[in-house]
N, C-alpha and C positions, 0 to 999 in steps of 0.2 A: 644299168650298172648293177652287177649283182651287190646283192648285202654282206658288210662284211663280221662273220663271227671273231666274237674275241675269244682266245683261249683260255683252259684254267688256267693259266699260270698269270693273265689278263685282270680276268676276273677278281684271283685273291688280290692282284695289288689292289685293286679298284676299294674291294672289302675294306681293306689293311686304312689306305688314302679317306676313307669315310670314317673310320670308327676313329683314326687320330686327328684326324679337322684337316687333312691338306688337300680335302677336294670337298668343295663348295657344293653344299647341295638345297633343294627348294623348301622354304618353310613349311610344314604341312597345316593345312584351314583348317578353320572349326567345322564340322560338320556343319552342313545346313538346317536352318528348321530349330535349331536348339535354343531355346531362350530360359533365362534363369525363372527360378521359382521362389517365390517369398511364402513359407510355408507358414509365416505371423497370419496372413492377410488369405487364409485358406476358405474358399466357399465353402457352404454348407449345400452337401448333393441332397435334391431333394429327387425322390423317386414315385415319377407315376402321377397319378390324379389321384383327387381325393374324395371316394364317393361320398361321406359323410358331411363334409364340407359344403357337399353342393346341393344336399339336402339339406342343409339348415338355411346357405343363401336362399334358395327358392322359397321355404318357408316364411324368411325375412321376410324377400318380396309382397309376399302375398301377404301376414300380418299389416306391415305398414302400407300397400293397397287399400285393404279393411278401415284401417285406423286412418286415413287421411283423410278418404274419402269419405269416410261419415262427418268427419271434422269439418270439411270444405264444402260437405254436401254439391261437389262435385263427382266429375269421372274420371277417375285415377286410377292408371295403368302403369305398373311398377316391374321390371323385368330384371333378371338378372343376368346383364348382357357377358361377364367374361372376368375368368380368373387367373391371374399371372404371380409368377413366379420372380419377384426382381430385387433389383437392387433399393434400398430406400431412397439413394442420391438419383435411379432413373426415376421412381414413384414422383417424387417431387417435381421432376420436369415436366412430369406428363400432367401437373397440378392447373389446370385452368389460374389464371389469373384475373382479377381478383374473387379469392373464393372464401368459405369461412372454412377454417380447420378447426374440428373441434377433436380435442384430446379428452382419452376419456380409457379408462383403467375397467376389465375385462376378471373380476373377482370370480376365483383362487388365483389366477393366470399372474405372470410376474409381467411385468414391465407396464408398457401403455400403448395404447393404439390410437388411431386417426379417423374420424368419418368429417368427410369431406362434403359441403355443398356448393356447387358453383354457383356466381352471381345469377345468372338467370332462373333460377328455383330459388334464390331469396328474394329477391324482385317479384317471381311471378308469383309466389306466395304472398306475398303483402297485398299483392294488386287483388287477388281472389277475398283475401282473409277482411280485409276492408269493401267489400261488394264491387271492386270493377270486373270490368268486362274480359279480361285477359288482351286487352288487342292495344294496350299503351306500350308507348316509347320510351326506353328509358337508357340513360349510358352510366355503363358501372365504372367506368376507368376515371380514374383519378380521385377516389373519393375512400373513407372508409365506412361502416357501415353504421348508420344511423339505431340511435338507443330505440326504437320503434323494431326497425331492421333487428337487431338485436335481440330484442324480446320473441318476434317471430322464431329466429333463428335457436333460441334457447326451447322454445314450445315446442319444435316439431324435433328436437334433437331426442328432447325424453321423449319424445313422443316414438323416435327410431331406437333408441335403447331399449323401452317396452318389450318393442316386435324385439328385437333384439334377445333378449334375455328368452323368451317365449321359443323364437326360434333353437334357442342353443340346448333348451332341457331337457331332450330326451336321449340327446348326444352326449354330452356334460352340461351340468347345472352350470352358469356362470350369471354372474350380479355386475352387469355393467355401472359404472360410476361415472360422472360427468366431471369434467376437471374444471378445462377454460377453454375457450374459444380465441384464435388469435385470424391474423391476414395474412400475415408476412411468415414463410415456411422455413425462416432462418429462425422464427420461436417453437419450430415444432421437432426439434431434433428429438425424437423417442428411441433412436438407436444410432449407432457411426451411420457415415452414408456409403459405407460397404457393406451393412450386415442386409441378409438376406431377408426381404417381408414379402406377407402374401396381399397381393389385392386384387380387391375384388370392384367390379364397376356394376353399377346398375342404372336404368336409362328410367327415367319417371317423365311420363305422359299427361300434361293436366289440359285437356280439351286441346287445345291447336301448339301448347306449348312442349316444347321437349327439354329437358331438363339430364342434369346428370350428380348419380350419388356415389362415391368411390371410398372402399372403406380400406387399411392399411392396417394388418396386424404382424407385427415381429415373429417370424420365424423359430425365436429361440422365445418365444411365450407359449405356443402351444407345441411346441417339442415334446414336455414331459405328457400330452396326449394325443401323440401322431397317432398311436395305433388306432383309435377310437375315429380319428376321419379318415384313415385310409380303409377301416374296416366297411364292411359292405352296408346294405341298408336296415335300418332298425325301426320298426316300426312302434308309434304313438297313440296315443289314444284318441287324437284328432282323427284318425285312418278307419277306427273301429265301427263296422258297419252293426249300428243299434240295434235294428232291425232283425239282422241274423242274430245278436245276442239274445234278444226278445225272444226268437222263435227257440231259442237253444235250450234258454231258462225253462219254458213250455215242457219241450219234450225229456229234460230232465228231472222234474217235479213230475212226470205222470212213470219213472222208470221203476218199475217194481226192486226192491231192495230186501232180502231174509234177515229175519230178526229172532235171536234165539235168545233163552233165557236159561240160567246155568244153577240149576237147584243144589248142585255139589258138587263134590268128587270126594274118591277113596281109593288108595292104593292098596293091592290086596296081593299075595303071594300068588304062583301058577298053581301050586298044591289046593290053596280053598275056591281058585277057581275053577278047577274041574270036578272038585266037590260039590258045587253048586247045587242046588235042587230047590223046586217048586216049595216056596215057604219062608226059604230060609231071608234074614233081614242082613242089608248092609250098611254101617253107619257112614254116612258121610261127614265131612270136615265141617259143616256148617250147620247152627242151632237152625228152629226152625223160623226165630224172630231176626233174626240177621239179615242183612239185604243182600241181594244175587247181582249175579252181574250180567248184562241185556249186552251182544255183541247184533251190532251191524254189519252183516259180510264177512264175519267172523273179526271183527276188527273190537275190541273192546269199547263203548259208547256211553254206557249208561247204568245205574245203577238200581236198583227196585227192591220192593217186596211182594211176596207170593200173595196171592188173595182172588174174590170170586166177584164174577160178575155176569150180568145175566144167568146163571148156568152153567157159566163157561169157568175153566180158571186163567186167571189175567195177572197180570205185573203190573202195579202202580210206581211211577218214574221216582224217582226220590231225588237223583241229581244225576250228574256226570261224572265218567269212570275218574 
């Protein structure tokens, strides 16, 4: 059946029948894909990684490594396994249960942040700190944490605030503070559970035991110094190889250096200077008891006066320029 055209004369009714409503036409949909936006409840984009950041976590690491292990006088292996980007209400879920949250405020920085230990690092802590073996049984569900537990738990906190504070100096100074320790992560709201924190996990090793430390800091506390961790790497004086300083100190201490001594000066016309002749005397600006002035490299240094020695004529030092 061929198709049939309508004509214009067709067509304009058709127009005419739509724009005044006497031909029924189809609703047109929302586009697909399109959903509303709450611009109150707007993420913070964070961009890239952050190498500064992740020199100081390793540093972390490695302080609190040092410092446990001497403590424990065991062998403590502390890594800093991974750094995310989240929400605070996902942080919390990903919170082992039962664990210690300790809140603890991060001076200049505003707000407050989280370091986190799970039961099995304050269990296996106790068992070590009191001479077991590391290889007891023990079940952390259903309990909360004993004033002993407690005490541990508060010792190796300052003890990670330490590393802590040590790790962040050469990035920005900050003066960790200890607040309180709680269980239950409905008392640790340090921000909405949509605002954006950074956490960091690290996996601590005490002879056969595995362990986990996870620290949470708010997004909008170190805002006012993104630039300083996303900046590249800065080096420390931990880094500073002695050795090569030692040999540098050497070869600069033997670098020969000119040292002149400035008996005067006198400004004189071009006319008496071509008059010049075998004899004749030019006063200079300075008596002869006055002290001169001794440049290093031509760099003004020191001060003196004229005088003899051996033989020779010499400058005794009098002070600095």
């Amino acid at each position: 059946m061929a198709d049939e055209i309508l004509s214009q004369e067709e067509i304009d009714a058709l127009l005419r029948g739509i724009e005044e409503g006497e031909v029924e036409t189809e609703k047109a949909e929302a586009p697909s894909g399109v959903r509303s936006y709450d611009f109150t409840s707007q993420e913070k984009i964070v961009r890239g990684k952050m190498p500064s950041l992740d020199i100081i976590n390793e540093r972390l690491a490695r302080n609190f490594r040092i410092a446990l292990s001497a403590d424990l006088r065991k062998i403590v292996e502390v890594v800093n396994v991974n750094v995310n980007i989240t929400k605070f209400y996902d942080f919390l879920r990903s919170v082992p249960f039962p664990s210690s949250l300790n809140i603890i405020k991060l001076e200049p920085l505003r707000g407050f942040s989280l370091v986190v230990f799970d039961a099995p690092m304050i269990f296996t802590l106790v068992e070590f700190y009191f001479g077991g073996s590391g290889k007891g049984y023990y079940k952390p569900e259903g309990r909360e944490f004993t004033p002993i537990e407690q005490r541990i738990i508060n010792k190796v906190t300052m003890m990670f605030l330490e590393s802590m504070e040590e790790a962040w100096k050469p990035i920005f100074p900050v003066k960790p503070q200890y607040i309180r320790s709680e269980m239950n992560p409905q008392f640790v709201t340090i921000v909405t559970p949509v605002d954006v924190v950074i956490e960091v996990e690290f996996k601590l090793e005490i002879e056969t035991r595995e362990c986990k430390i996870m620290v949470c800091i708010p997004y909008s506390s170190v805002e006012p110094i993104k630039e300083k961790l996303y900046s590249a790497f800065l080096a420390d004086r931990d880094d500073i190889d002695l050795k090569w300083v030692s040999r540098l100190k050497v070869q600069l201490k033997e670098t020969p250096v000119q040292i002149e001594a400035v008996l005067g000066k006198a400004k004189i016309d071009f006319k008496t200077l071509i008059e010049l002749k075998v004899g004749d005397v030019i006063a200079l600006e300075k008596r002869v008891d006055e002290e001169m002035e001794v440049l290093v490299e031509g760099v003004k240094k020191f001060r003196g006066k004229l005088g003899t020695y051996k033989g020779s004529y010499a400058i005794k030092i009098s002070g600095e320029a």
